[in-house]
TORPA-487866 format. One record per residue (C-alpha): residue number from 1; residue in three letters; x, y, z. Coordinates in steps of 0.02 Angstrom, whole numbers, plus 50000, padded with zeros to 5 digits. Layout:
TORPA-487866
- NUM_Ala_X_Y_Z;
...
This chain:
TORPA-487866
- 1_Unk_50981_49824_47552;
- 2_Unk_51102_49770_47419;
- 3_Unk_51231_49891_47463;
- 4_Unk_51212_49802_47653;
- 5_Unk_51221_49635_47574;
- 6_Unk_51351_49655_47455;
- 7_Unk_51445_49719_47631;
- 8_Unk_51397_49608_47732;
- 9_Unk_51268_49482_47754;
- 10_Unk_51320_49416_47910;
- 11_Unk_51148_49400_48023;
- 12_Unk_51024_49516_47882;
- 13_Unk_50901_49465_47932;
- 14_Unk_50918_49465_48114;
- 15_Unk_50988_49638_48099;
- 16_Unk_50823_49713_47978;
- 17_Unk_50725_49643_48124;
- 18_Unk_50817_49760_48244;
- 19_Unk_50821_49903_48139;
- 20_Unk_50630_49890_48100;
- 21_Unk_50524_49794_48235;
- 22_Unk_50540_49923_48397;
- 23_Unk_50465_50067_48329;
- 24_Unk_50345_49994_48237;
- 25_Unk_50292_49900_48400;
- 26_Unk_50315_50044_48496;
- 27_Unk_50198_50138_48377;
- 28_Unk_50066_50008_48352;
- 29_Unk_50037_49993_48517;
- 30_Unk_50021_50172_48564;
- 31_Unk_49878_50175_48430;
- 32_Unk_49792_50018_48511;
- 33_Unk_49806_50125_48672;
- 34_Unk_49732_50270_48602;
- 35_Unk_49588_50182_48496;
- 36_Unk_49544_50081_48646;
- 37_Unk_49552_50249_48747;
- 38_Unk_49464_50365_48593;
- 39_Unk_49400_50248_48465;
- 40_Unk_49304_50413_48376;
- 41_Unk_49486_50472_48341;
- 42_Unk_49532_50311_48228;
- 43_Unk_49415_50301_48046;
- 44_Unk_49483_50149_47978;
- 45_Unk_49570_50044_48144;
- 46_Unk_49483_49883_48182;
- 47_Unk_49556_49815_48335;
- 48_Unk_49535_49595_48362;
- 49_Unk_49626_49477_48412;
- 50_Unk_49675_49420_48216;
- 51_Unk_49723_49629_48161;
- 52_Unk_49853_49639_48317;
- 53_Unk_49946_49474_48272;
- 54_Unk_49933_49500_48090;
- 55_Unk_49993_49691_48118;
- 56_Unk_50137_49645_48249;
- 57_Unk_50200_49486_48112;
- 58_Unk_50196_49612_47967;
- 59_Unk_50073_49485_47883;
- 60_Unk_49929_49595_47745;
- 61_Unk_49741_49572_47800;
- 62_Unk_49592_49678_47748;
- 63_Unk_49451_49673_47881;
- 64_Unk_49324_49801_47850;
- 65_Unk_49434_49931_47749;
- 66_Unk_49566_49916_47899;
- 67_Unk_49738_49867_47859;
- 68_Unk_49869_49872_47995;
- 69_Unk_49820_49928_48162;
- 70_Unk_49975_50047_48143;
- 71_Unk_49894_50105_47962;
- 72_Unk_50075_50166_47902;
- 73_Unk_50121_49974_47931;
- 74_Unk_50061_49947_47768;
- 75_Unk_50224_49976_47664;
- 76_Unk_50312_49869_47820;
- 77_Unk_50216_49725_47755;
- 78_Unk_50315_49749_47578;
- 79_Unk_50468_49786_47676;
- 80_Unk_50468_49646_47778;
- 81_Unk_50427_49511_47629;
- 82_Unk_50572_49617_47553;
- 83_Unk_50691_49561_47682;
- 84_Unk_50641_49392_47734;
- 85_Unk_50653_49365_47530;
- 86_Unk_50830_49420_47520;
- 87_Unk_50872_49306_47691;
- 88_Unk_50803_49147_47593;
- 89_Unk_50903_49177_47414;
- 90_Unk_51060_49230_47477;
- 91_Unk_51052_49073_47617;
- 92_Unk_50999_48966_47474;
- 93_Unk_51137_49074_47311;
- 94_Unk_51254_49137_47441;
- 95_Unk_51300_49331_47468;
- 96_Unk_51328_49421_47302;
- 97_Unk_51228_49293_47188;
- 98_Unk_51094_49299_47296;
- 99_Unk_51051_49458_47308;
- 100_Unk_51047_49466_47132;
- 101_Unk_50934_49298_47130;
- 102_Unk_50825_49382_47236;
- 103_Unk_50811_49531_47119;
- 104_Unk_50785_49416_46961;
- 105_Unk_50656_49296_47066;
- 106_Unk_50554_49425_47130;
- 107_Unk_50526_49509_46974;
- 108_Unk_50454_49337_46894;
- 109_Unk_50349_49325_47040;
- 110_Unk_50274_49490_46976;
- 111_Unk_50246_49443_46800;
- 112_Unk_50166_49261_46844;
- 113_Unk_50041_49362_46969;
- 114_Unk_50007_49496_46839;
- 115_Unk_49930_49348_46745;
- 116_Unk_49860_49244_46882;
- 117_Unk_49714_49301_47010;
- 118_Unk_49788_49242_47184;
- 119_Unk_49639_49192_47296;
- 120_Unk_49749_49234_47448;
- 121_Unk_49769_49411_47479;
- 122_Unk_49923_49382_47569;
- 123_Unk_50005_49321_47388;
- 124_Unk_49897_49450_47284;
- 125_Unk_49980_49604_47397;
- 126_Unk_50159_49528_47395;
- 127_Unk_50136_49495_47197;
- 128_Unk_50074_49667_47161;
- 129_Unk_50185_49791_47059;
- 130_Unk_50259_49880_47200;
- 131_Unk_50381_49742_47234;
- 132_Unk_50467_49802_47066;
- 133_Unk_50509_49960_47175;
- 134_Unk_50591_49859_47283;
- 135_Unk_50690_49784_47139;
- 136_Unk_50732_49960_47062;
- 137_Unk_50829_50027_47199;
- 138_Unk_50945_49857_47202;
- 139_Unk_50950_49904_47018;
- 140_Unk_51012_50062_47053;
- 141_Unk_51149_49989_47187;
- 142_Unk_51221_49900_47065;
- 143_Unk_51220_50053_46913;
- 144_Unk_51297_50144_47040;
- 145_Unk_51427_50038_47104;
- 146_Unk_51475_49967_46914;
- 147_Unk_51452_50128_46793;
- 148_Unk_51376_50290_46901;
- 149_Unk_51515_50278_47044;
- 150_Unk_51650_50306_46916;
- 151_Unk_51561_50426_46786;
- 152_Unk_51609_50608_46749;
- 153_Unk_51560_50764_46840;
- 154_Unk_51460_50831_46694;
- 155_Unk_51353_50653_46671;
- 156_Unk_51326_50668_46872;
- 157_Unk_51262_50818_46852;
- 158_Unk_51152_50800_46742;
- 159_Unk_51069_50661_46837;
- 160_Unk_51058_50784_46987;
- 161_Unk_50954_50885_46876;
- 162_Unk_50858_50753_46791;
- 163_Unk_50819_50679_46986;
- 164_Unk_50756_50863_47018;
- 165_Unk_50646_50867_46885;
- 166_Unk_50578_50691_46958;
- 167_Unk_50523_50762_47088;
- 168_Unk_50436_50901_47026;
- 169_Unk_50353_50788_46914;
- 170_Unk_50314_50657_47071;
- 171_Unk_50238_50815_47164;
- 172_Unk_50111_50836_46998;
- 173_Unk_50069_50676_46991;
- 174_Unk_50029_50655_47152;
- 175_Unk_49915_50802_47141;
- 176_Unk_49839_50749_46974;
- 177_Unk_49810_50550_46982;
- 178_Unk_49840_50526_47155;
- 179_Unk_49848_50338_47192;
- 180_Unk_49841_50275_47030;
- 181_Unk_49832_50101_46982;
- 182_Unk_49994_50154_46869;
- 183_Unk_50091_50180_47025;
- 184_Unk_50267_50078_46972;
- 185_Unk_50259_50206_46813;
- 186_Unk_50190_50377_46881;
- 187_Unk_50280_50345_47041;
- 188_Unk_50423_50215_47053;
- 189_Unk_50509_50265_46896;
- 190_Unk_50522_50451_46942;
- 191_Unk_50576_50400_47124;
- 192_Unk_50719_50286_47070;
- 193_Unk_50759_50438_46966;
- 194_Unk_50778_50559_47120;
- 195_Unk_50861_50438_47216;
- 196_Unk_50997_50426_47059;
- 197_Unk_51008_50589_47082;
- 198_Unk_51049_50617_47260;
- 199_Unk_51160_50480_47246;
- 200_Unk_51250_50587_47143;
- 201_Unk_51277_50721_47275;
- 202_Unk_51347_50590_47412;
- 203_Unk_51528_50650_47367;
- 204_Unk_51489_50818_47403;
- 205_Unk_51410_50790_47601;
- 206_Unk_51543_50865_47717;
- 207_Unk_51478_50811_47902;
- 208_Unk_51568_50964_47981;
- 209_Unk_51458_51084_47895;
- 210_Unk_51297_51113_47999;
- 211_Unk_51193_51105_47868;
- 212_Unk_51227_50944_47808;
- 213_Unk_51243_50875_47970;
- 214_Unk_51056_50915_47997;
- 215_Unk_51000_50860_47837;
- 216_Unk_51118_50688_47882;
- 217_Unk_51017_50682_48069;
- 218_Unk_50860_50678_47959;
- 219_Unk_50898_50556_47861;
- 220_Unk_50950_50445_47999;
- 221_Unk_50770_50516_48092;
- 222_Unk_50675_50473_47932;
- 223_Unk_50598_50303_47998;
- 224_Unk_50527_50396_48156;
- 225_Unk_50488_50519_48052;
- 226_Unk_50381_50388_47938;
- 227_Unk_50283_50331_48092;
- 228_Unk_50261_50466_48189;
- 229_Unk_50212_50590_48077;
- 230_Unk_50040_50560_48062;
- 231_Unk_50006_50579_48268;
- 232_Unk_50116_50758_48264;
- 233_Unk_49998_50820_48103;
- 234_Unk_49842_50798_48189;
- 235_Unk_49869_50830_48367;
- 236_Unk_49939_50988_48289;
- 237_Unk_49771_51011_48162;
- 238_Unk_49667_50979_48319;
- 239_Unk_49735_51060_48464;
- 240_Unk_49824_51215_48389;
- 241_Unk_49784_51265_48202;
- 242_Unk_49590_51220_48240;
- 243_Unk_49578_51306_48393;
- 244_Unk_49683_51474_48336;
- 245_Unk_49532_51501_48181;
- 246_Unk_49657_51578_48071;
- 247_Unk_49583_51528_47887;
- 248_Unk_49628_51572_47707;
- 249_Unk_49791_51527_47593;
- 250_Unk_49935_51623_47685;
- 251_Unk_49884_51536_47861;
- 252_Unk_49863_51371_47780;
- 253_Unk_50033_51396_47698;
- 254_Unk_50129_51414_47886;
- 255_Unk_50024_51298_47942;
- 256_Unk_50082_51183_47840;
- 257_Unk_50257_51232_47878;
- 258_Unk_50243_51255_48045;
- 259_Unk_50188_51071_48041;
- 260_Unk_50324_51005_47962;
- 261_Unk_50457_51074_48067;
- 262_Unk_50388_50998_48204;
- 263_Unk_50370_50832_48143;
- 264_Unk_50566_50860_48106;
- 265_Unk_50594_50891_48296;
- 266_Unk_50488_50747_48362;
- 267_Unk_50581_50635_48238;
- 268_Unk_50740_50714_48282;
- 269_Unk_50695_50662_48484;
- 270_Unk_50605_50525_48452;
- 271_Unk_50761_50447_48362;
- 272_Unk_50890_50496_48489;
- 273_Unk_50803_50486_48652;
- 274_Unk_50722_50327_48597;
- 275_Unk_50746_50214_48459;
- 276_Unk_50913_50226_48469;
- 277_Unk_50922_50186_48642;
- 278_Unk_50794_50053_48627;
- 279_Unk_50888_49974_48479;
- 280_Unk_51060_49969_48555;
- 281_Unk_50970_49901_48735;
- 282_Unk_50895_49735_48617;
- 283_Unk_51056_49728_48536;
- 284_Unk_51164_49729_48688;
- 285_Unk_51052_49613_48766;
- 286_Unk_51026_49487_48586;
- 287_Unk_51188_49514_48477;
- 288_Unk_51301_49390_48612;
- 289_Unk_51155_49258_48611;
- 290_Unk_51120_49256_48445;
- 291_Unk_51304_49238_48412;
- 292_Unk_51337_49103_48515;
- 293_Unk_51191_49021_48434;
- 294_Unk_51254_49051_48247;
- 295_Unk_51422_48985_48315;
- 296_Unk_51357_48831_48387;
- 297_Unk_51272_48795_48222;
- 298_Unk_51418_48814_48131;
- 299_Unk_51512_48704_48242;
């Protein structure tokens, strides 16, 4: 977000909006279909009146143990205080300064709600420690852009390394602690390390070789990926590695991999064939009347 920002900011916010809102629509109403349609497939959904409109305005509520009606929505909720937080500073600071406001006042809203106990939820989730995640990877924009861009080959490799180590060490602890209440510690710090890291290898992506243009078409299917996943794992646990009865270490172990490629390809189709689609339909139909409008505020 601060390497958009510090690009443009022209419309942010408008633009996160597109970027993020379709999918997860798309997504949380499939599972209200399905929980209205199998409710015994769904543990933790609670479906009113209140969870859709809280779920669909990426607003945090708790009703019986349920979250978002999407349950993945969860980290949305941080993502989209993230954004309309960055929209308000740099309206209020500007482009450059106010990204870097934005940075500097989240991170005191952190520290005063360490110390105070928020009545609201709504103010005790955004105040909660994983908003300094947030704030580490604009951190680690500007590191990059100001001292890691420009740094020798040998220093850049070592941070590959050290970033590989991360996430060895992010694999352990999620296996040891699991979620721990020391998540900014056991888990942000290690991921801003990994992300140093493959920051690092950005010079070396050639988009002509196969490879990397796969691994690039995953990265641009990754937000599918996020919210679909969970369906593909357990229509596949349910209808196919259930039914087959195949049990013991080496099954589990393709299982597991067979899983994962095809949560790759659904992502893969799901991001062509339809969020993209979708997004550049609302932005075909949006970008000239939201123009028009920022124009005739201007004027």
């Amino acid at each position: 977000m601060a390497y958009i920002v510090n690009k443009s900011s022209d419309s942010f916010l408008y633009r996160r909006v597109i970027r993020i809102v379709p999918l997860y629509y798309a997504m949380t109403f499939l599972t209200t279909g399905l929980y209205l349609a199998k409710p015994s497939w769904f543990r933790n959904v609670v479906l009113t009146p209140e969870a859709l409109t809280k779920s669909l305005l990426f607003i945090p509520y708790h009703i019986k143990n349920s979250g978002p009606i999407l349950t993945l929505g969860w980290t949305l909720n941080y993502e989209m205080f993230f954004y309309v937080s960055i929209a308000l500073f740099i309206t209020i600071f500007g482009d450059k300064k106010g990204m870097i406001a934005c940075l500097a006042g989240l991170s005191l809203f952190v520290l005063i709600s360490s110390f105070v106990s928020w009545e609201s939820y709504v103010l005790r989730i955004w105040g909660s420690s994983m908003i300094m995640e947030f704030v580490a990877g604009g951190i680690l924009y500007y590191l990059w852009n100001h001292r890691l861009r420009t740094a020798g080959q040998s220093f850049k490799n070592a941070l590959v390394w050290v970033g590989f180590a991360a996430l060895i060490f992010l694999m352990y602890a999620e296996y040891v602690y699991g979620l721990s209440s020391h998540r900014s510690l056991l888990f942000g710090i290690p991921a801003f390390l990994v992300a140093c890291g493959f920051l690092m290898l950005e010079n070396h992506i050639n988009i002509k070789n196969k490879f990397h243009s796969t691994l690039v078409l995953l990265g641009d299917s990754s937000y599918a990926m996020y919210l679909v996943h969970p369906f593909v794992i357990y229509a596949f646990l349910r209808l196919v590695y259930v039914r087959i009865g195949l049990h013991g270490p080496v099954f589990d172990f393709l299982g597991l991999v067979f899983s994962m490629v095809l949560v790759c390809l659904v992502s893969i189709i799901l991001h062509r064939w339809f969020e993209k689609p979708l997004i550049s339909l609302l932005k075909s139909m949006l970008d000239k009347r939201f123009d028009s409008r920022k124009a005739l505020i201007k004027n």
